[in-house]
C-alpha angles and dihedrals in degrees: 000000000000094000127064105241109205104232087253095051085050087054098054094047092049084049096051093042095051093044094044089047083047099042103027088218136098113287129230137212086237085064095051103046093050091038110039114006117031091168085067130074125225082246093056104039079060102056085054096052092049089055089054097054092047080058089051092242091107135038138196108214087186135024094235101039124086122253129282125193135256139229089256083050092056090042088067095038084062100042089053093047102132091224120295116258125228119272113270117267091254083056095049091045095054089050094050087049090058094074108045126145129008104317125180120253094259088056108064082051101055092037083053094060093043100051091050092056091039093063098029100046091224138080123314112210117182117183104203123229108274115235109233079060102065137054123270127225090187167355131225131187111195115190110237098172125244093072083296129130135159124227117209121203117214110198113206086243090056099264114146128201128181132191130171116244122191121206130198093240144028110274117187120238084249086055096052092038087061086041093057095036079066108042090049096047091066093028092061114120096000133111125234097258091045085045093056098052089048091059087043084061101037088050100047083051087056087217092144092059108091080060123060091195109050082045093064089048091060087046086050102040081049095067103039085055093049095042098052119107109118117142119214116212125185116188111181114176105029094141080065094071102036094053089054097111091237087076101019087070107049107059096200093050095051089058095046088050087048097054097045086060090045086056098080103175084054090063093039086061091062100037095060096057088075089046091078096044134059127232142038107315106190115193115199101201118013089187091099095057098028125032119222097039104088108146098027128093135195138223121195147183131184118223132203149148124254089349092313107125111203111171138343123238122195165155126277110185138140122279092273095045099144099271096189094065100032086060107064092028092065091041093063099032092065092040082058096048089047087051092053093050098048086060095042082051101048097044083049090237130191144199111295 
């Protein structure tokens, strides 16, 4: 914070933050007198607030309403947080829930997504690992006619990834399968980037040559690995956000809102700046990255296996989304997820 905030004028503002995030509506100075602070008067607790909003921490949309915060206020909410505590054991327990069994790959993501909206009440938003990111079991060429053939990409956490390659000539199923016996005998255990280094090397030795075959199938493994990016996004829980009355009441704002969240590759962007860094990141106001979300925040976490971090999941809300229980739920929601797919990685483990 720029400003030097008195303690009382940090009570207040904690007190208006956590009513407003509790009611929705603007708050008074009524409320927070008889609520928060019965050593203060009305008239006192007003002078404060109008000291905040002179500050730009507090605003009054109407003369005669009370006050409601600010980005700037929730960003000191948040700041002044004593350390959020873990999600109750109901709340861990409904989350472990969520992945028994042996579920497919798909679906822990999209579990993921839903449980997180589920508890939060808000939108659960889950970025997938990318596949270039995490370690293969295998390769597959399936023969689809017309020089064409699709390539399928097995991570060792279950992930699965297809592209369509075309080839200059007909190959037979019993020709790819010895193609992809081979890519995925030297693939195993590898990543994309560390795949395609590998071929680099295997190519400049020459060592495919005496076989015309195995030689296609570098040509071929070479292109799938250059040509990967896509992004998986799975958003569970969106009406959650649009039918907050922050949004519900102004028509243009909840179109705007809808089609944000429409506009995959937007939220993605945001998403994949937490891939690269640890921890909780929380974002009070996502308007000035992506248009159409005035009035929400974000709060994210990557998730990996053995240091490798593979994805983020998250939290879209409005402003006022309970931080104190978004926190830690996403916190442990991510360590979890991490846990599954160490375990995944180290059986070995495929899609089901």
């Amino acid at each position: 914070m720029s400003e030097k905030i008195t303690e009382r004028q940090r009570t207040i503002l904690r007190a208006v933050v956590y009513d407003y995030i509790e009611q929705g509506e603007p708050v008074s100075s009524k409320a927070v007198s008889s609520k928060y602070t019965h050593n203060l008067s009305s008239a006192s607790v007003r002078n404060v607030m109008a000291q905040l909003e002179g500050t730009g921490y507090l605003f009054q949309p109407h003369k005669s309403a009370g006050r409601i915060p600010t980005a700037k206020a929730f960003q000191f909410y948040v700041d002044t947080l004593a350390g959020c505590r873990e999600p109750s054991r109901a709340v861990k327990e409904m989350i472990e829930s969520g992945y028994h069994g042996t579920l497919r790959f798909e679906e822990i993501m999209r579990e993921t997504s839903r449980l997180l909206s589920l508890v939060s009440h808000c939108a659960g938003i889950v970025l997938a690992p990318r596949i270039e990111n995490i370690r293969l079991k295998r390769i597959k060429f399936v023969k689809i006619g017309g020089g064409e053939i699709m390539v399928v990409l097995v991570s060792r956490v279950g992930a699965v990834q297809s592209c369509i390659v075309r080839m200059d000539e007909e190959l037979s199923q019993n020709e790819l399968d010895k193609m992809s016996g081979y890519l995925s005998g030297i693939a195993k255990g590898l990543s994309l980037m560390q795949l395609r280094a590998r071929l680099v090397e295997e190519m400049r030795q020459e060592r495919t040559l005496y076989d015309t075959l195995l030689s296609k199938a570098m040509k071929v493994g070479m292109e799938v690995v250059t040509g990967q990016g896509r992004e998986d996004l799975y958003v569970d829980g969106a009406l959650n956000v649009l039918e907050q009355p922050e949004f519900s009441e102004d028509v243009e704002k909840l179109k705007e809102l809808f089609r944000a969240f429409e506009e995959k590759s937007l939220l993605v962007h945001l998403l994949d700046k937490s891939v690269k860094s640890g921890g909780v990141h929380v974002k009070i106001g996502c308007d000035d990255e992506v248009d159409g979300m005035e009035g929400c925040s974000m709060v994210t976490a990557s998730y990996g296996s053995r240091g490798n971090r593979l994805g983020t999941i998250g939290v879209i809300g409005p402003m006022r989304m309970n931080y104190p229980l978004v926190i830690p739920l996403v916190s442990y929601t991510s360590e979890l997820l991490g846990e599954i797919f160490e375990k995944r990685g180290t059986a070995g483990s495929m899609l089901r």
